[in-house]
Each structure stands twice: as C-alpha cells, then as structure tokens.
C-alpha positions as CSV (number, residue, x, y, z in Angstrom):
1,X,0.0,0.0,0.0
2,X,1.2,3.2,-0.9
3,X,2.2,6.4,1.5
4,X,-0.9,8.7,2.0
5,X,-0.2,12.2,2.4
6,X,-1.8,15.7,2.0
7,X,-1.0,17.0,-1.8
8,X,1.1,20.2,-1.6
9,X,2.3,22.1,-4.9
10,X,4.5,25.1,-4.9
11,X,5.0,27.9,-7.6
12,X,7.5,30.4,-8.4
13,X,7.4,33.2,-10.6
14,X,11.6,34.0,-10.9
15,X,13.9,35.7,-8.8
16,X,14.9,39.4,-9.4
17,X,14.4,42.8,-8.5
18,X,10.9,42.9,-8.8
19,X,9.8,47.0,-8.0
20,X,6.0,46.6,-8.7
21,X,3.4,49.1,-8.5
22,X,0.5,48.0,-6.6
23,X,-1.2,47.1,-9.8
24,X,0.9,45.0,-10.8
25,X,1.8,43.4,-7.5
26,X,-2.1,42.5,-7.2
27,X,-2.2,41.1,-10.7
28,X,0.8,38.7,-9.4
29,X,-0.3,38.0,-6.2
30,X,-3.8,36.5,-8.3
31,X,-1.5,34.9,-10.6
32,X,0.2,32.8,-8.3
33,X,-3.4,31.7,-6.3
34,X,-4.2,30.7,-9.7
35,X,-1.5,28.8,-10.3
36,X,-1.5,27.7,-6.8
37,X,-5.4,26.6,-7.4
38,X,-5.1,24.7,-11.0
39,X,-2.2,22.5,-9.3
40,X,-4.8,21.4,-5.9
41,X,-7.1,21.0,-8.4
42,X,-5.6,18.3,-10.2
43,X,-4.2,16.7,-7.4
44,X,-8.2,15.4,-6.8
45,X,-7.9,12.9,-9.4
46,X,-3.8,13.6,-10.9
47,X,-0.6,12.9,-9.7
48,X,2.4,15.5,-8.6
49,X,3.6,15.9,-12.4
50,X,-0.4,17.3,-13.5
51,X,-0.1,19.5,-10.7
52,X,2.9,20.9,-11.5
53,X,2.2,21.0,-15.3
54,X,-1.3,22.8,-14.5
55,X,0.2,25.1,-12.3
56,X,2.9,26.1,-14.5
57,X,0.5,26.3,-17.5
58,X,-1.5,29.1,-16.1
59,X,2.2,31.0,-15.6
60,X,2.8,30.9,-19.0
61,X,-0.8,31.7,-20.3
62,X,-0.7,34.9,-18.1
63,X,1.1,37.4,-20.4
64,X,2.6,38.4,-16.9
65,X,5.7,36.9,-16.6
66,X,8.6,35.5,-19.1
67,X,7.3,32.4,-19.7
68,X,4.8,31.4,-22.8
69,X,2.5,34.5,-23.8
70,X,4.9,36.7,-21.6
71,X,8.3,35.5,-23.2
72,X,10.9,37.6,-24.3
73,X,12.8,38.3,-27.4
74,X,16.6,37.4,-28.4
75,X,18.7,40.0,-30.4
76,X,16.8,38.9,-34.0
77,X,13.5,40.1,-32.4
78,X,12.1,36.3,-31.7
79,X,10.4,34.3,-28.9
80,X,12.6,31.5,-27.9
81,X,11.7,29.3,-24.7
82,X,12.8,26.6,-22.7
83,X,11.1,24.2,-20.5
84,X,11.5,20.7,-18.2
85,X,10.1,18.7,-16.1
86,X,11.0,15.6,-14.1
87,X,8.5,13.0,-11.9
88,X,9.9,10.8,-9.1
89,X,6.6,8.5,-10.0
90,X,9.0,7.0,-13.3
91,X,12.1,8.8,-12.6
92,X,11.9,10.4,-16.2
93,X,12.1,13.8,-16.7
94,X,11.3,15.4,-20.2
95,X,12.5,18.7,-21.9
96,X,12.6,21.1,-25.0
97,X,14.6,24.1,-25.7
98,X,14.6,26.6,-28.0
99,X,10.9,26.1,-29.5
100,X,8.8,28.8,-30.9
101,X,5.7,27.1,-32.1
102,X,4.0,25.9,-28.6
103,X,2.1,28.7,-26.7
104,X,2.6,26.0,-23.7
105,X,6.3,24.4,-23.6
106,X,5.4,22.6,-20.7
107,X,3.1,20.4,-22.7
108,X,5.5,19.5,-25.2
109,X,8.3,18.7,-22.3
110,X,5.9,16.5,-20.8
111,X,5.2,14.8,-24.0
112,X,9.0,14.1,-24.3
113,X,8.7,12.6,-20.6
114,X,5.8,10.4,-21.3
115,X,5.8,9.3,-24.9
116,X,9.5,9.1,-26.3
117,X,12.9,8.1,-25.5
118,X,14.0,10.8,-24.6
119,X,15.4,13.6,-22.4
120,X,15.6,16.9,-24.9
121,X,14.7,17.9,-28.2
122,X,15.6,21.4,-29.5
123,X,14.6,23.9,-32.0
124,X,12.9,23.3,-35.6
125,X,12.2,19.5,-34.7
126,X,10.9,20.2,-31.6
127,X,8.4,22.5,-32.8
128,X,7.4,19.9,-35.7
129,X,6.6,17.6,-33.3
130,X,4.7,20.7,-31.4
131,X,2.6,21.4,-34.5
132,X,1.9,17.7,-35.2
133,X,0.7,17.3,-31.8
134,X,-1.7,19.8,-32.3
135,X,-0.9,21.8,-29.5
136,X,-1.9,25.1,-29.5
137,X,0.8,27.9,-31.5
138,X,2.3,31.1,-29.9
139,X,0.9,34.1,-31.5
140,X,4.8,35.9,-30.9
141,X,6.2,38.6,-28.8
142,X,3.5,41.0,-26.8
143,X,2.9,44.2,-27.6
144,X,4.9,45.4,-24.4
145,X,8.1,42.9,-25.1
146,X,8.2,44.3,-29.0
147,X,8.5,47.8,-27.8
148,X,11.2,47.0,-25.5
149,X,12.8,45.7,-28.4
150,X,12.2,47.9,-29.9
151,X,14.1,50.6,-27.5
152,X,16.6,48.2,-27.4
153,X,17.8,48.1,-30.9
154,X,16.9,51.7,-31.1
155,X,19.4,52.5,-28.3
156,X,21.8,50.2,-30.3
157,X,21.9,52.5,-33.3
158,X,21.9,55.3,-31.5
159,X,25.4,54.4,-30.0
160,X,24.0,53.8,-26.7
161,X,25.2,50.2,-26.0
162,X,27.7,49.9,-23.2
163,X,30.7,47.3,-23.8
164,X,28.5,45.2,-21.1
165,X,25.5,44.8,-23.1
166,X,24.4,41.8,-22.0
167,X,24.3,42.5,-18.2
168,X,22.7,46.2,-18.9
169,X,20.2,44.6,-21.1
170,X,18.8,42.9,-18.2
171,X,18.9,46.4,-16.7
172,X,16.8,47.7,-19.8
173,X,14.3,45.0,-19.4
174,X,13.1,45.4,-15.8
175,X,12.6,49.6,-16.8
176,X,11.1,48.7,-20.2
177,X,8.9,45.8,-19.4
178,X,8.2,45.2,-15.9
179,X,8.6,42.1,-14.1
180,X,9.2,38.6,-15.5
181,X,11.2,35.9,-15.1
182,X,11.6,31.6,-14.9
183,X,8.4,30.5,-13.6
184,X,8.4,26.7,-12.0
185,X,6.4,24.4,-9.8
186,X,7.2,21.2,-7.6
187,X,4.7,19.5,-5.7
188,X,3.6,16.0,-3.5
189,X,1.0,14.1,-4.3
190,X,-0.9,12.0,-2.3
191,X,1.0,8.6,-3.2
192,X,4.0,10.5,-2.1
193,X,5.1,11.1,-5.3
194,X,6.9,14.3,-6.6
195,X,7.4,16.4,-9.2
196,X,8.9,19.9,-10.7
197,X,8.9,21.8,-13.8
198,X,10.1,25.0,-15.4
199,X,9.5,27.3,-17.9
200,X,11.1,30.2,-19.4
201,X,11.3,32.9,-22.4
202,X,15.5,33.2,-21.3
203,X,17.5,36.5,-20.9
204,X,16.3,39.5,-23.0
205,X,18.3,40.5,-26.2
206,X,20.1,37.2,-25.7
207,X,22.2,35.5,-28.8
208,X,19.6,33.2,-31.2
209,X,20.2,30.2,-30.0
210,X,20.9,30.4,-26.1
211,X,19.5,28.4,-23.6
212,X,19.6,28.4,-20.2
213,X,19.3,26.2,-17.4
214,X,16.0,25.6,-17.1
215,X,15.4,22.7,-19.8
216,X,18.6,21.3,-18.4
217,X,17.8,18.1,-15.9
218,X,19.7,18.8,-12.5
219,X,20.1,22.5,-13.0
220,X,16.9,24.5,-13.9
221,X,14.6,21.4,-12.3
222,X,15.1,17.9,-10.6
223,X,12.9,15.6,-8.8
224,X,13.6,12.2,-7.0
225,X,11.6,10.4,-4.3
226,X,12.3,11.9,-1.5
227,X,12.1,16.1,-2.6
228,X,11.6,18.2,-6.1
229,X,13.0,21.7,-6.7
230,X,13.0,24.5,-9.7
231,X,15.4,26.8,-10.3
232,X,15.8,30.2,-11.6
233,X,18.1,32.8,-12.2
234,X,21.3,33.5,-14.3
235,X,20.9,30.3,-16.0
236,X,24.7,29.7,-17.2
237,X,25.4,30.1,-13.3
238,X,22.7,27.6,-12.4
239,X,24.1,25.1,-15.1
240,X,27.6,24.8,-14.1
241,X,26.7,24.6,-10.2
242,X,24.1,21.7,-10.7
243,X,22.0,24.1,-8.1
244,X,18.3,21.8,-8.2
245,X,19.7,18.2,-7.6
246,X,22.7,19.2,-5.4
247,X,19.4,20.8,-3.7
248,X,17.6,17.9,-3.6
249,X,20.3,15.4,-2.8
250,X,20.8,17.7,-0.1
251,X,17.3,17.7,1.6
252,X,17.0,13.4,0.6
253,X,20.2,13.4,2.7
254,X,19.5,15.8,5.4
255,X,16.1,15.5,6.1
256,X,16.1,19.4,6.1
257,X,14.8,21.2,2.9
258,X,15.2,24.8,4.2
259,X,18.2,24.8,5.7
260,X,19.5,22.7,2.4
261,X,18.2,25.5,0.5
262,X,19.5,28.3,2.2
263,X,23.5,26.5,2.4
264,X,23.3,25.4,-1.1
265,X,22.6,29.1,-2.5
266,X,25.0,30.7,0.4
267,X,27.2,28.4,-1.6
268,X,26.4,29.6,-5.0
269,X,26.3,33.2,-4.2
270,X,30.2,32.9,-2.7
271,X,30.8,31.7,-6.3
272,X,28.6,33.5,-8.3
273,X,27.6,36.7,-6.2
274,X,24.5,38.1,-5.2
275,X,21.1,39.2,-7.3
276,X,21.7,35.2,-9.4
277,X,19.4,32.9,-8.3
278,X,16.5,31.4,-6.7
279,X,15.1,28.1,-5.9
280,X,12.1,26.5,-4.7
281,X,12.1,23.1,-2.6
282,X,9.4,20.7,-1.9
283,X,9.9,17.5,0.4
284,X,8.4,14.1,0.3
285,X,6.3,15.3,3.8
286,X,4.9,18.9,1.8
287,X,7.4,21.0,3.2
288,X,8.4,23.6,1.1
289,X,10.7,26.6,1.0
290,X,11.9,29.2,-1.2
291,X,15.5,30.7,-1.4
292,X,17.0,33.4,-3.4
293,X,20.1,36.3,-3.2
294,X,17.8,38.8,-5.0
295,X,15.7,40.9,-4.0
296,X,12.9,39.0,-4.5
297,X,11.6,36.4,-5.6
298,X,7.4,35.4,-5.6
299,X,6.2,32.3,-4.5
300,X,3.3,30.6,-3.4
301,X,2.3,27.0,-1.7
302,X,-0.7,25.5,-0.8
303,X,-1.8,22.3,0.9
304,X,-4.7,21.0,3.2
305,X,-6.7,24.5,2.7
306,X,-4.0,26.9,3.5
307,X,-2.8,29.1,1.0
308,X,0.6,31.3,1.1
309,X,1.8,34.0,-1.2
310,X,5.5,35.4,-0.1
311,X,8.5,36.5,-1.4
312,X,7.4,40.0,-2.7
C-alpha cells in the first residue's frame, strides 16, 4: 500500500528585482493563487507531475511573466523558450529548448517525458513535433516585449550600448517591461510522489540560439523520491553549479529542505555573487521553502486549505 499524504504544490514566478506598483503586485499575487489553485485541483484525481504541469500552465498563459505569452525576445527580435520537467513516480524527466511554435512548452516537455525516448529535443524539430501534436501555437512577442525591443535596438543604433550589453540589457528590461522571469512548480501528491517543472522565455536580447538552465535536468529542475526543486536565475550560473539536484540530494540526505536551501545558495552566491538565483524546494512530507540572493523572488504554496503567497 502506498504512502498517503496531504497533496502540496508550490509555484515560483523567478527571482529578481521585482519594483512593482500595486497594480501590478495584485495582478501577481492573483497569478500565483491561480497557479497555486489549477495544481490542488488536479491533485483530486492527478498525480504531482499534472499539478505541476497545471500550475505552470497558467504561468505561462498569463502574459505576466517570461514564460509562454509573456516570453521575451533574443537580439533577431524572436520568442525562444525553454522548458523541463521531471516526476519521481517513473524517474523520467522530459525537456525542449529553443521552441517557438507551442504557446505551452510545458506540454510539449511533458510529451518528451511520457511518450518518447527521450530527455531533450531542441529547436525546428521540436516545434514539428509541437505542430503535429496539435498543441496550440504562440501568436509571438507581446505588444509590451516588442516595444522594448524595440528601445533596445533603437538604443543600439543610436550608440548607446555599453561594452557590457548583455548585463545592462537585463537592466533595460526590468525599466522597459516590468517584471518577468523563470516560472516553475514542484509539488507532492498524495502517493508520495513528486514532481517539478520550469519554464522560461530566457534573458532579453540574448544571442539566437541560447539556452539556459531551465530545460537542463539537474540545473533548472530535478525531482527524485524523497524532494523536487525549480530553479531560476542567471541560468549559465545555475548550469555549471548543478544548483536543483545538489538541492535535492541535499534535503533526501538531510532530512532538512530549508536549511539545504539556504547552504546550497550561500554556496552559490560565494561563487557567483548576489542578485543570481532562486530556488524553490518541496519535500516528500509537503514541506516547502523558497531561497534566493535577489531581492525577491514570488512564490506561493498551498496544501490542506492553506494558501501562502510570499517573497514580494
């Protein structure tokens, strides 16, 4: 007979700076209920991996953040995203990098988990398999990521770009567009079962062809059986350190989730310095905790009727 316990899920919407107006903070703060919501809600008659899958879903349909409808643009003026997940319930995990066609790359990286041999598939072929599928297309970048862009490039000619462009284009973004960043989920389910996934539209005005961390198994997402986590941040950073399974090799082997969390990024930010990274944690018990060395970074968990919103 299996373990029994309470379903918990647990969302993220990326670590950053994050200077919202209260707008904007409200329209986040529903955003992550929502999210929070569509992963419970499938935990009545799913397992972890459609409660993480749900929950990130809604992230990317929101226009809100820089995942799906909200992604941003590379320096050709495209939509490129990247997205994983892994469940402890097969120990498979399931990714695609940079796709255009799906307005949801979490479906098609759960497609790669459940129906192929695979771990990753990337670009054109990705997206064919996307469109044969039949899974719904992405209508391009929002009218508020083409005029940043737009600025951008503007800027650009104009003589403006600093010998650091790629760190002051981050800089650009967050005045231009707002917030946005790596969305993700991990959750429980009641078989004791876990899961995680991410999803991203990557850096602003990044080369054509980058990706990050977060389609990358051990790095940007990880699950096993005893704790799931999703990172986000400066995703070459995130790659190199390994930062969601050392995480969750961490908690298996510790019993501890937060205080896992918080020495694994004290770790990554004596490396890497501050304002890189965030992660969210979930244990086999429902325990979960978010960490970051930015300024913020929004998340939310729910479990047995008790819903949180922090990190803003």
């Amino acid at each position: 007979m299996g373990v029994l316990v309470a379903p918990a899920v647990a969302v993220h919407a990326g670590a950053g700076r994050w200077q919202l107006d209260p707008e904007t903070e409200e329209r986040l703060r529903k955003l992550i209920r929502d999210a929070l919501e569509a992963g419970m809600e499938a935990s009545r008659s799913g397992s972890a991996l459609d409660m993480v899958v749900e929950a990130v879903k809604v992230m990317e349909d929101s226009g809100l953040v820089n995942a799906g409808l909200g992604s941003t643009v590379d320096l050709s003026g495209s939509v490129s995203m990247d997205a994983g997940v892994m469940y402890s319930g097969t120990g498979r995990a399931g990714a695609v990098a940079y796709v255009r066609y799906p307005r949801n790359p979490v479906l098609l990286a759960r497609y790669v988990l459940e129906s192929t041999d695979h771990v990753l598939l990337v670009g054109e072929a990705a997206d064919r398999l996307a469109e044969r599928l039949g899974l719904s297309r992405h209508p391009g970048p929002a009218e508020r990521v083409r005029r940043a862009y737009e600025e951008a490039m503007r800027r650009a000619r104009a003589g403006e770009v600093p010998q650091r462009f790629y760190a002051r284009s981050l800089e650009l973004w967050l005045r231009l567009f707002g917030p946005g960043d790596t969305v993700g989920a991990v959750a429980v389910d009641s078989g004791g079962e876990l899961a995680a996934a991410t999803s991203t539209g990557g850096v602003f005005l990044k080369m054509p062809g980058r990706v990050g961390d977060s389609p990358i198994v051990g790095a940007g997402f990880y699950a096993s059986k005893c704790a799931a986590a999703s990172a986000t941040g400066i995703g070459e950073f995130i790659a190199i350190f390994g930062l969601s399974r050392r995480i969750v090799e961490a908690a298996c082997a510790s019993g501890d989730p937060v205080a896992s969390a918080r020495r694994l990024v004290e770790e990554f930010t004596r490396l890497f310095g501050s304002g890189t990274a965030g992660v969210l944690v979930i244990d086999g018990e429902g325990r979960a905790h978010g960490e970051y060395n930015t300024q913020a970074m929004p998340w939310g968990y729910s479990a047995g009727g008790v819903v949180r919103v922090l990190g803003i």
